[in-house]
C-alpha positions as a Python dict, from the first residue, in 0.01 Angstrom:
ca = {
    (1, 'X'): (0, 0, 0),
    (2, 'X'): (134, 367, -65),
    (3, 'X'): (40, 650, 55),
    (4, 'X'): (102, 1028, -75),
    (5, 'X'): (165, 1329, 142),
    (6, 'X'): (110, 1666, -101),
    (7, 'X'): (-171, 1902, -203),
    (8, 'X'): (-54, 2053, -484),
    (9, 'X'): (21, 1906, -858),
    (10, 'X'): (279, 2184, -907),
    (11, 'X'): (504, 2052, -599),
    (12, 'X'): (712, 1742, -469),
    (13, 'X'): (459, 1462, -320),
    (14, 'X'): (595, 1252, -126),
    (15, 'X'): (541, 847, -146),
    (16, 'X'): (597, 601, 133),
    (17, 'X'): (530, 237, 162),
    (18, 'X'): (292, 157, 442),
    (19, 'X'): (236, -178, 561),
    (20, 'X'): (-94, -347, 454),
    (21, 'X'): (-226, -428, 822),
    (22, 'X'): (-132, -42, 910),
    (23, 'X'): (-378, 221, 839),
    (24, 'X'): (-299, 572, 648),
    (25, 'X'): (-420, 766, 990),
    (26, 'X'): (-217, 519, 1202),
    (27, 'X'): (102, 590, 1035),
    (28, 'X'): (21, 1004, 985),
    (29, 'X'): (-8, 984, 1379),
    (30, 'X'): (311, 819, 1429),
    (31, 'X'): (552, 1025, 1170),
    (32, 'X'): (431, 1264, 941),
    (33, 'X'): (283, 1557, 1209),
    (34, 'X'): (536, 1632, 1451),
    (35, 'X'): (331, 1925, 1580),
    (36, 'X'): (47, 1732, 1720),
    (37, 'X'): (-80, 1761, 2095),
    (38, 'X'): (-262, 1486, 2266),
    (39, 'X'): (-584, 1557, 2085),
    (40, 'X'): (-400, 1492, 1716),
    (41, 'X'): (-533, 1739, 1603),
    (42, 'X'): (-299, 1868, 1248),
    (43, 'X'): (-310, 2157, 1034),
    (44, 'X'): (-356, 2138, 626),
    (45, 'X'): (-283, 2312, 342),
    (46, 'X'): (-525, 2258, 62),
    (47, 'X'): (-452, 2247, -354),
    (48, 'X'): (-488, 2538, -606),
    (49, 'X'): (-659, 2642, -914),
    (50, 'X'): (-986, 2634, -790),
    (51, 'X'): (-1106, 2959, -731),
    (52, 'X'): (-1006, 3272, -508),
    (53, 'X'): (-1221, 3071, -222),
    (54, 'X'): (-1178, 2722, -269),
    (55, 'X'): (-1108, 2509, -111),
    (56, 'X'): (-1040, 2617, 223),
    (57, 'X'): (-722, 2484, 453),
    (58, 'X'): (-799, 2367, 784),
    (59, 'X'): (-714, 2229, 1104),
    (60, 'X'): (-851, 1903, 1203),
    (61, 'X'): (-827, 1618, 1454),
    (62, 'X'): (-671, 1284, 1290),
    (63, 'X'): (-889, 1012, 1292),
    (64, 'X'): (-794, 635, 1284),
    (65, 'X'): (-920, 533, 937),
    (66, 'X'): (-1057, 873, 854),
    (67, 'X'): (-1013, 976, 450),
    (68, 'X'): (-972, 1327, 408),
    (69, 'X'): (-1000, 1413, 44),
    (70, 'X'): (-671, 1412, -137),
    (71, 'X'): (-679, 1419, -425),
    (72, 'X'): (-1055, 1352, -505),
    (73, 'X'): (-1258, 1545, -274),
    (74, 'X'): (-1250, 1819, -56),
    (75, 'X'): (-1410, 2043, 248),
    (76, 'X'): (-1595, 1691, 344),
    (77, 'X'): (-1764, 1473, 63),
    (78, 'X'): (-1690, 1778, -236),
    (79, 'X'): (-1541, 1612, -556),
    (80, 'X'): (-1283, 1797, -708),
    (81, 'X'): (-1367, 1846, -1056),
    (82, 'X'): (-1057, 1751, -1176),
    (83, 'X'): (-1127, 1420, -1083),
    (84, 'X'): (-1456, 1416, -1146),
    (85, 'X'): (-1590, 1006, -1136),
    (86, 'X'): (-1268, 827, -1044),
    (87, 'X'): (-1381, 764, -712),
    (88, 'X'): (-1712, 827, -585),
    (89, 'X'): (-1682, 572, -310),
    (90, 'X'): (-1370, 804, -118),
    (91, 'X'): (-1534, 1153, -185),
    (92, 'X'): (-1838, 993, -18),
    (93, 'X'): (-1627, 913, 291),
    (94, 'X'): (-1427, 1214, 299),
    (95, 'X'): (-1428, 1431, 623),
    (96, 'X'): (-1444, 1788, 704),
    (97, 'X'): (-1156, 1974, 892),
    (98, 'X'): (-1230, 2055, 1278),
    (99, 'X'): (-1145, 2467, 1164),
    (100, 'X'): (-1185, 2577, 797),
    (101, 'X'): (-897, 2888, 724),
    (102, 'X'): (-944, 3136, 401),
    (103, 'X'): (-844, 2900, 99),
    (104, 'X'): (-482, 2997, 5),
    (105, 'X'): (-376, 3072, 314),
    (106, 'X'): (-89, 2855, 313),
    (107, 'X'): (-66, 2696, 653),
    (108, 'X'): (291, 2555, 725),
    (109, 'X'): (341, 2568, 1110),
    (110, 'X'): (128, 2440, 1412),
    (111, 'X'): (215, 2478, 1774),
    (112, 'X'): (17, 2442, 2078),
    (113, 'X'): (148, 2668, 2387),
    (114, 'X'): (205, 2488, 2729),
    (115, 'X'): (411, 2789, 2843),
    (116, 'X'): (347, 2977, 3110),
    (117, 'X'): (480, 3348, 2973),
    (118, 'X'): (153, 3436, 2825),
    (119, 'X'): (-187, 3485, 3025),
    (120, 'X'): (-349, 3135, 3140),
    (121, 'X'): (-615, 3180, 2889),
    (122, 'X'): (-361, 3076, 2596),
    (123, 'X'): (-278, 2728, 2746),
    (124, 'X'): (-366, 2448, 2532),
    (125, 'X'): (-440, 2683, 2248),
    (126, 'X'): (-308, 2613, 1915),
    (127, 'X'): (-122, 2897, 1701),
    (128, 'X'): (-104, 2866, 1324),
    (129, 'X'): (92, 3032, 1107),
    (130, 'X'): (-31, 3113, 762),
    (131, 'X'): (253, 3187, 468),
    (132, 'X'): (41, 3355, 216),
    (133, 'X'): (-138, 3339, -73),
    (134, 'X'): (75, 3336, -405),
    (135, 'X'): (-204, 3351, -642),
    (136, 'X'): (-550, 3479, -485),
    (137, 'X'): (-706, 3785, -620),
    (138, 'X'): (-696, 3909, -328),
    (139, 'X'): (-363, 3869, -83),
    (140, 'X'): (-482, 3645, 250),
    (141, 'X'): (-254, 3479, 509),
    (142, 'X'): (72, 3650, 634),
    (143, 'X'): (-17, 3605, 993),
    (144, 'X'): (-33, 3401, 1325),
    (145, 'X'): (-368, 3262, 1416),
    (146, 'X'): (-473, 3119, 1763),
    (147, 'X'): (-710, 2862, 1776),
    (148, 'X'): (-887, 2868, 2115),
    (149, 'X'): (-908, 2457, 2244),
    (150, 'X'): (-1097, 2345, 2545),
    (151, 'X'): (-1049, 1991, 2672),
    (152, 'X'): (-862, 1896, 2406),
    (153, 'X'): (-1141, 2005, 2134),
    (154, 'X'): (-1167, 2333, 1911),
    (155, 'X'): (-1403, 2585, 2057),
    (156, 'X'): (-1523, 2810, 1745),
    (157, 'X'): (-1332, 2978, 1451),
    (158, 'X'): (-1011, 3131, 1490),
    (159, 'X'): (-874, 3462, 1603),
    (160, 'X'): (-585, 3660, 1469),
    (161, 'X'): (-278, 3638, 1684),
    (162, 'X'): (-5, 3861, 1474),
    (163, 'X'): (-36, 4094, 1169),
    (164, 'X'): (138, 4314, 1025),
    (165, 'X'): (343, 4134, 715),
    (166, 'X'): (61, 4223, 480),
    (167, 'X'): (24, 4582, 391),
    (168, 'X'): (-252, 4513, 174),
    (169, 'X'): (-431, 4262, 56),
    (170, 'X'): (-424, 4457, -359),
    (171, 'X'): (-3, 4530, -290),
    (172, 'X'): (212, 4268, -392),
    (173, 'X'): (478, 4428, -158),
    (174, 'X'): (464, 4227, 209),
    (175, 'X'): (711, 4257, 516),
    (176, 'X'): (774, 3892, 565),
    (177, 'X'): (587, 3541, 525),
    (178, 'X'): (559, 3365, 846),
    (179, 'X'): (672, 3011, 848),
    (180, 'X'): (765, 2749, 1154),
    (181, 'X'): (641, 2825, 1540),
    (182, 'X'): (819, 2725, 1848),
    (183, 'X'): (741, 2794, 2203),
    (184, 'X'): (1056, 2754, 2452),
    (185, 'X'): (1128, 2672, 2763),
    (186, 'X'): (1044, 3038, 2938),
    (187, 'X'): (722, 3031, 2679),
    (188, 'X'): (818, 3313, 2462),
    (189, 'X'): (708, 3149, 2102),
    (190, 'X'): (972, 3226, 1795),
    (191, 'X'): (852, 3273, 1465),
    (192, 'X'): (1057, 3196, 1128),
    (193, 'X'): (999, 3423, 839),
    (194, 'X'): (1165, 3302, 485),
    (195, 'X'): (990, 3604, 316),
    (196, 'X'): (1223, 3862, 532),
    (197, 'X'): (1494, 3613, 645),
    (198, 'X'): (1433, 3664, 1017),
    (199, 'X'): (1320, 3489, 1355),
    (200, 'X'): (1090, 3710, 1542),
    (201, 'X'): (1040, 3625, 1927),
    (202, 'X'): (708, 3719, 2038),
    (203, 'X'): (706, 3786, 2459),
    (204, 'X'): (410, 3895, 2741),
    (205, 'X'): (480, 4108, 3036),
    (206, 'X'): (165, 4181, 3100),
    (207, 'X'): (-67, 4085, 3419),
    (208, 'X'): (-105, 3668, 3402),
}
């Protein structure tokens, strides 16, 4: 059995044999999201060339057996046109993501914050950071995003966390695209940023 990781035609996907007896989900959980916490929950970035809206990237919980689109459905039990008929039985099984994010957004990094820097409220949240949309209309992403959890399950949307890389979503000028998250020891949170080739580390002084 193989299984692909990738969501885009245009980029590398990458193939891995999977034992038989072991399930797609099982082996996702065990190696291909580092950035999971105990509720497995995982962040995705969806395919292209369908639209300024479509489809949307989410974040989702991992379940064992679950199906989740690739490549011939989407958003839950959508066919993608493009592979319209090949195979009616998986788009009819396919979930929906936990937390739908603007299509294009470009999630790459996932982190959920155990520290104890920022106010109480935060811990056990997740923070997502979106890299940007390369060919919307319309610019979206550049940004940190918190999603708020409670016992171990997504409460709601999502809230913005950190702006300020996009000056406007009709310039094609931005300040940075936000990549990887980390939260250290002292639980400050670092932020790469391959758009302005720096590591921004975001702090709280504030009342706790």
């Amino acid at each position: 059995m193989h299984a692909a990781v990738g969501f885009d035609e245009d980029y590398l996907v990458k193939e891995r044999e999977i034992p038989a007896s072991e399930s797609w989900a099982q082996r996702v959980l065990k190696e291909e999201f580092a950035t999971m916490n105990v509720a497995n929950e995982s962040d995705m970035q969806e395919r292209d060339r369908m639209g300024d809206d479509l489809p949307p990237d989410y974040v989702t919980e991992i379940k064992d057996g679950g199906f989740y689109g690739w490549p011939y459905a989407y958003n839950g039990p959508n066919e993608d046109p493009r592979r319209k008929g090949e195979r009616p039985d998986l788009v009819k099984k396919t979930l929906t993501g936990n937390v739908l994010i603007q299509a294009h957004s470009a999630i790459l990094g996932l982190a959920f914050y155990e520290g104890k820097m920022f106010p109480r409220e935060y811990r056990g949240n997740a923070f997502v950071a979106l890299h940007g949309s390369w060919n919307r209309t319309k610019r979206t992403g550049y940004k940190i995003i918190r999603i708020r959890f409670r016992d171990g399950k997504p409460i709601g949307g999502y809230d913005d966390f950190l702006t300020g890389w996009m000056l406007d979503e009709n310039s094609r000028d931005v300040w940075g695209r936000p990549v990887g998250l980390l939260v250290l020891p002292d639980g400050s949170m670092l932020i790469t940023d391959d758009g302005a080739n720096k590591i921004w580390r975001v702090t709280y002084r504030g009342t706790k």
